[in-house]
N, C-alpha and C positions, 0 to 999 in steps of 0.2 A: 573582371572586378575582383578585385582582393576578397571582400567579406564572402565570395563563392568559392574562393579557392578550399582544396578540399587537401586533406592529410594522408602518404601510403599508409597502408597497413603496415609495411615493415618501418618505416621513420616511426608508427605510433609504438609499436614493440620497442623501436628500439630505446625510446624516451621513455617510456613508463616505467621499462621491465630494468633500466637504470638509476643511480642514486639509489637512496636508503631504503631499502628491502621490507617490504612485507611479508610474512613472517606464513611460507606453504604450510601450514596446519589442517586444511579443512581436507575431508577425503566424501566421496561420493555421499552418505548415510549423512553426516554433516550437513552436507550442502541440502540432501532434503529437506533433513529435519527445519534446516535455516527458512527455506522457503512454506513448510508446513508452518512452524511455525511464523511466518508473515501472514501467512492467510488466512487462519484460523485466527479472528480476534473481535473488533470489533463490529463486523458486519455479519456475524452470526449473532453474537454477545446482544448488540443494542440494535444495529440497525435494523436488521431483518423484519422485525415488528411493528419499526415507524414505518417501515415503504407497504409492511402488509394491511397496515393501517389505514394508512393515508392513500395510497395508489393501486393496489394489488389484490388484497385481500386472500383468499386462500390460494389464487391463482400466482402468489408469490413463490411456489413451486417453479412455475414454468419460466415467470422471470431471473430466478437462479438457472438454470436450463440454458435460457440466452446468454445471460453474462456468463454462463462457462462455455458454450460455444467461443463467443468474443476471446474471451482470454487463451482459451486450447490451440485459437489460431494464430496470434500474436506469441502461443508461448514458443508454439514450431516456429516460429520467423525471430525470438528470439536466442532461441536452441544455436541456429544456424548462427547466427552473428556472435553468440557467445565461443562456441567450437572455433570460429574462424579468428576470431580478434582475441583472445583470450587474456584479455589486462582489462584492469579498472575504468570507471565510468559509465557503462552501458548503454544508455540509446543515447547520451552524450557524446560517446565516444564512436558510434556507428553511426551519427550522422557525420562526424567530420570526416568520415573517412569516402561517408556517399554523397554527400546532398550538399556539403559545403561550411565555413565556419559561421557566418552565421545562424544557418538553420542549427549547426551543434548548440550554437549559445541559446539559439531560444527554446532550445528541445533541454539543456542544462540548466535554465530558469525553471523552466515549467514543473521538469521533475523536481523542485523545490515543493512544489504544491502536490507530489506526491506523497516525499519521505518524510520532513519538515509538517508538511501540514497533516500530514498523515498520522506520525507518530505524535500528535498534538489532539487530533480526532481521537485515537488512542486511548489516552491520556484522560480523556473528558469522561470515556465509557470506564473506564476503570475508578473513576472516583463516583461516578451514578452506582454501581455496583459496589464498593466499598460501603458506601452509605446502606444498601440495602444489607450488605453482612450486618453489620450494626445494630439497624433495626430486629434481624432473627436472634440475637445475640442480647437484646436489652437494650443496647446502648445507641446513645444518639448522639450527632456531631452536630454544630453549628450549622441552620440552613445558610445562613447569611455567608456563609463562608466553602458552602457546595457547589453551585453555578455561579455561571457566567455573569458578569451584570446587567441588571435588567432583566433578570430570568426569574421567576414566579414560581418557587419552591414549596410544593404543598408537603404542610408537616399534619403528619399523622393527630389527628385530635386536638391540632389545633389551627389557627388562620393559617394562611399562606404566606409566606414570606419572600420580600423580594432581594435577588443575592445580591453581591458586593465583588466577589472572587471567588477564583474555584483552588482553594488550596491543596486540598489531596492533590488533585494532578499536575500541580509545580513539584509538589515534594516526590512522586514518583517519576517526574520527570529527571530532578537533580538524580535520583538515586541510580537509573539507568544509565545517565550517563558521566558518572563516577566508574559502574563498570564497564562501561563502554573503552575508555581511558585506562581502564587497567589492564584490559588485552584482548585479542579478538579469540584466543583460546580457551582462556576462562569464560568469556560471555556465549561463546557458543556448546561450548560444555553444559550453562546454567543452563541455555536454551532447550539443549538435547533433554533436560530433565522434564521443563515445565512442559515441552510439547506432549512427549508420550502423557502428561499428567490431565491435559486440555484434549487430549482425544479421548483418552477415556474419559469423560466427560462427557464428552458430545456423544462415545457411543454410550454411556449409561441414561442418559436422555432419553434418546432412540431406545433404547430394550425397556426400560421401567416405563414410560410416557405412551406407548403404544397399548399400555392392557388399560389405560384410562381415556381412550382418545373419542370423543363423541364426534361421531362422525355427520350427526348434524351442521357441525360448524361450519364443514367442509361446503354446507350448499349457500346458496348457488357458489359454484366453485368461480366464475369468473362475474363477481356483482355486476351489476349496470351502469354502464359511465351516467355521473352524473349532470353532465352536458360540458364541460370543462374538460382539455385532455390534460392525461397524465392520471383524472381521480375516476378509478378500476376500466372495467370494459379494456379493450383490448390495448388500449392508448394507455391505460392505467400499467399491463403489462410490462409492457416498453421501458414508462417513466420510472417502474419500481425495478428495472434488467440494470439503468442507469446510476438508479440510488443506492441497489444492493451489488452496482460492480464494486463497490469497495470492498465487501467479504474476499473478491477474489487477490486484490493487490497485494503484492506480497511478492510473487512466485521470481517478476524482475529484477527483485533485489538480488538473489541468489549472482546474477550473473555481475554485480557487481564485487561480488568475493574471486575474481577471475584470479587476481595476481597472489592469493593464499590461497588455491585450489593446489592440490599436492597435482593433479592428473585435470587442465580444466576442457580441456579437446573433450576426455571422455565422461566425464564428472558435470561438466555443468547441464548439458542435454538433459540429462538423466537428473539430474536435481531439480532442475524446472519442469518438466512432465511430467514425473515420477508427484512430483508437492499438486500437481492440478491435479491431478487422478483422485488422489485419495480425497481432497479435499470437495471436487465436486460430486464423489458420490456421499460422503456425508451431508453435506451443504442440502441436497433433495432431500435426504430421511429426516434429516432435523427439521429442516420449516414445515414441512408435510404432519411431522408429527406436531410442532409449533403450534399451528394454527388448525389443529385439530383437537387440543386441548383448551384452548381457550379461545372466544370469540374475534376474530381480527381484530374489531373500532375498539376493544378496549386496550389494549398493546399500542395504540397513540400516546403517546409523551410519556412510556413507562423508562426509564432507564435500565432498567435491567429487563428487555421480556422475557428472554428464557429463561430467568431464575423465577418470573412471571406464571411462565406455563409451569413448571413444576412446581411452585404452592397449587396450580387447579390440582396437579395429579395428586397432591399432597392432601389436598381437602376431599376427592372422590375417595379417595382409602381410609378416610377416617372412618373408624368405629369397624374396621377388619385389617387381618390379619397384615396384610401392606402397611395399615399405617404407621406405625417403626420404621420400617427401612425406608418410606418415603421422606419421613423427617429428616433423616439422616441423608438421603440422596439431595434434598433441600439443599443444604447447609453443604455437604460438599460439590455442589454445582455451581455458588456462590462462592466458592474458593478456588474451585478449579477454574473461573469464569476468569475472577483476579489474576490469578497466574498466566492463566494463556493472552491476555492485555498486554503483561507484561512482557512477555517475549516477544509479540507482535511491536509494540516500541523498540525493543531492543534492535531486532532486525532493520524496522525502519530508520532508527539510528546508528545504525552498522553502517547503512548505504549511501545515505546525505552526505558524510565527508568524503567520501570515497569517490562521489561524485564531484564535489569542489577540490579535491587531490586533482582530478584528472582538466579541470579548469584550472588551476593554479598552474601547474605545470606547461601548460600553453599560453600561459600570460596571461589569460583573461578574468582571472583574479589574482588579487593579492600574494604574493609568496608565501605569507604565512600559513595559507589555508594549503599546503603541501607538504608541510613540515612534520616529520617523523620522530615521534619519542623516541631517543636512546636509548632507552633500556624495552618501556614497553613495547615498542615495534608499532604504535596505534598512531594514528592522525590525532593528536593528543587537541590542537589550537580548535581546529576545525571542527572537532569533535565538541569542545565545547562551546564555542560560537554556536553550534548547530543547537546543543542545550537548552541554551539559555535563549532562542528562537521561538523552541516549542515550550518550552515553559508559560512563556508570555501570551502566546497564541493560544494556548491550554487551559490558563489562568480567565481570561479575558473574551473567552467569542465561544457561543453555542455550538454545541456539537454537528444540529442541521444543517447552519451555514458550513464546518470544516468538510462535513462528509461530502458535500455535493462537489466542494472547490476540488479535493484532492479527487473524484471522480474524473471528472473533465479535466483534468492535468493530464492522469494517467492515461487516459483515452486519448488525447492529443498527442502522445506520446507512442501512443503502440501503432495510431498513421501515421508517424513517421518512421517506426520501424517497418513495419512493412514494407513501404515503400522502398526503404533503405536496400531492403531484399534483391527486388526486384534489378535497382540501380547498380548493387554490387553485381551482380552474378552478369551485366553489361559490360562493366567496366572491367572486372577481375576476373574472367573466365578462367583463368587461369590460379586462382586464388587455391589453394588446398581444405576442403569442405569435409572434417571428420564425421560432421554430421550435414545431408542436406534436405532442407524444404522441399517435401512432394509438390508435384502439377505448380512451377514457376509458370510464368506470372498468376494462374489462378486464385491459386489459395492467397495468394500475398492480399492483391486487389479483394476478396472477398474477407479478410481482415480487415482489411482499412475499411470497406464500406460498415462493415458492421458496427465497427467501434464508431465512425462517423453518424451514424445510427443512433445509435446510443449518446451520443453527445447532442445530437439535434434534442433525444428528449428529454432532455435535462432544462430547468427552469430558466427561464429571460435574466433574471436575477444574475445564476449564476454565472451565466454567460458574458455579462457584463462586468459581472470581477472576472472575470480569465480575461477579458480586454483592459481589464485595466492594469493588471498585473503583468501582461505583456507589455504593457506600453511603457512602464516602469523599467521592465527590462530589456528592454532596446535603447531608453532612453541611457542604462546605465552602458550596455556593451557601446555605445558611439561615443560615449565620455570616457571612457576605461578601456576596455578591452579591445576597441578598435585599434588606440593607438601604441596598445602595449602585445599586442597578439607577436607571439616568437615567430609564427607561421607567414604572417605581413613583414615583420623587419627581416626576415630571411631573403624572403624574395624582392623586396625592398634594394637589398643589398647587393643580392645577384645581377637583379637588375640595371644598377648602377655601376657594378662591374663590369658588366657586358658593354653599357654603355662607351666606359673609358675604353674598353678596350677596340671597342669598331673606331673611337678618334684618333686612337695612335697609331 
């Protein structure tokens, strides 16, 4: 069957790594920085609070725990595919080469609901935190004009308001991706800044946050399910590993800078492990201290809780000798929250096109979405098509519905890298592995179940847009890309030559 046919590694080399050149810039520290900052954003920033709220409660520790187990082992199984396949697309481009073109297409839809909807989730937390600069600053914005529609904006001292549109995060959205388009040099340079700018942050969280942390808060450290799973109790755990795998996503994007990697055999390994490392031992000190400084239930529907937790530490230092530099840590925690947003979109918007480059390029979409600026060297169409996606998405739909969809995208995506693992290392024995996966098939299989883990405990809701979202994208690749796949008329072709040639 044509739609299983699967693509060499050397035919994908050789199609990628030809035509209009992306532009080797990025070197090992880059590619970290690229991946830290993906990961640090907003699932420290907002999320981390709603799942310790609503599912977890202090035990949102251990939930970070899990989801960095899940991601450490998808990020070895993406290590190895990146070293090995070393051009654009990423688990797009590792399924065609293992599991067949369909499954590429629907593993290159889904990560839609990564990058796209991800850098759109983004987006949402960075204008909930905007507002809240605002508010320490005097000034106030239009509720009507802050969420989502239909969303119930409580304004300070006075009724509630219900929004209309969430303007900040269209306009931060255009702004990204203006320099997105302007070049993948300058935007990973801007990156290299905000990141160093968003760790320190998170570590001055962690050092100032820990001399005010009542560790009352802390008990009972795992609440009691309330008879519903997913809300606390050990099911609670699980449900909040699932909600707050989004803090971790990020680190896959890296491996789509494969074709601007100066060195990506030895550079991308090492960008993708090196960005989880650092980020999951932060990711533990921070919510530990999170939710040590303020009570979990009240971190439910806060848009900003970590700028949350630091007014508590802000208000325990009042009237000593702290309270100065608390203030001041306030307010730049509230800046440094915005910025590190903002490189997390960046990133996620690095990746999107770069994934439809490496679809276009196999027919399965449109030509335009592969088309390269002449001067800038960027996926200039794609890049903005992917824009003006997340703007909409951004403008238009609550942050809990985006956070859980791009959840379960990503998870559905890292069983099919896994597995992809396992399939190559049958099929390619012979493949050249700069870097390889300890204990084949173990650890692959023990990736894939866990993220499958993790996906089970995610809401009925959600699960229901990822079916329906797939079905849109099947529905499209059998009207499209079935009959325009280069890989189908190729062998279409041969086939029909072979043909002629056994009747003469």
């Amino acid at each position: 069957m044509y739609i299983l046919s699967t693509k060499s590694i050397e035919r994908i080399k050789e199609e990628q790594l030809g035509g209009p050149a992306l532009q080797r810039v990025l070197g090992p520290v880059q590619l970290m920085m690229l991946g830290v900052g993906a990961i640090i954003g907003t699932g420290i920033f907002v999320l981390t609070g709603q799942a310790a709220a609503a599912n977890a409660g202090p035990a949102i520790v251990l939930s970070m725990v899990v989801a960095g187990l899940a991601s450490a082992l998808a990020g070895l199984c993406y290590s190895e595919f990146a070293a090995s396949v070393p051009v654009a697309g990423s688990a797009y481009t590792y399924a065609y080469a293992t599991l067949g073109e369909f499954v590429a297409w629907v593993i290159g839809w889904d990560l839609i609901l990564e990058y796209a909807l991800g850098a759109a989730t983004v987006a949402v937390g960075w204008s909930g935190t905007l507002i809240t600069l605002l508010h320490q600053v005097g000034l106030t914005f239009p509720a009507a004009l802050s969420a989502a529609p239909g969303s119930v904006v409580q304004v300070p001292g006075g009724d509630p308001v219900t929004a209309i549109f969430n303007v900040p995060a269209v306009l931060v959205t255009i702004a990204v991706t203006a320099l997105l388009v302007f070049g993948v040099s300058e935007s990973a340079s801007a990156n290299a800044v905000v990141v160093v700018l968003k760790v320190a942050v998170v570590l001055i969280v962690i050092a100032s946050g820990v001399f005010f942390v009542d560790t009352a808060n802390w008990h009972p450290f795992i609440p009691s399910n309330t008879g519903r799973f997913g809300e606390f109790g050990w099911s609670g755990i699980l449900r909040g590993a699932g909600v707050i795998f989004f803090a971790y996503i990020g680190f896959d994007a890296v491996s789509t800078s494969a074709q601007e990697a100066r060195n990506p055999q030895r550079d991308l390994p090492r960008g993708i492990l090196g960005s989880l490392i650092i980020c999951t031992i932060l990711y533990v000190l921070v919510s530990a201290v999170m939710v040590g400084l303020v009570p979990y239930r009240e971190m439910l529907n806060e848009p900003a809780p970590l700028v949350v937790a630091v007014q508590a530490a802000a208000d325990r230092a009042a009237g000593t000798a702290w309270a100065g530099p608390m203030a001041v840590v306030r307010v730049l925690v509230t800046v440094g929250a915005l910025a590190g947003l903002s490189s997390v979109m960046l990133v996620m918007m690095l990746a999107q096109p770069r994934i439809f480059m490496a679809m276009a390029k196999d027919g399965l979409l449109p030509a335009w979405a592969s088309r390269v600026h002449p001067r800038f060297h960027t996926p200039h169409v794609s890049t903005m098509v992917t824009g003006a996606v997340v703007a909409l998405a951004a403008g238009l739909t609550p942050i809990g519905t985006l956070g859980t969809l791009v959840s379960i995208g990503t998870l559905m995506a890292f069983v099919i890298v896994s597995l992809g693992v396992i399939v190559l290392r049958r099929t390619r024995p012979d493949l050249p592995r700069p870097f390889r996966m300890p204990w084949v098939p173990v650890l692959p299989l023990l990736s894939a179940g866990v993220s499958l883990i993790l996906m089970l405990g995610l809401p009925r809701a959600t699960w229901e847009r990822l079916f329906i979202w797939m079905a849109i994208g099947v529905a499209f690749y059998f009207a499209y890309g079935f009959r325009k796949s280069r890989l189908r008329s190729a062998r279409v072709t041969d086939r029909a030559l072979r043909t002629a040639d056994s009747r003469s």
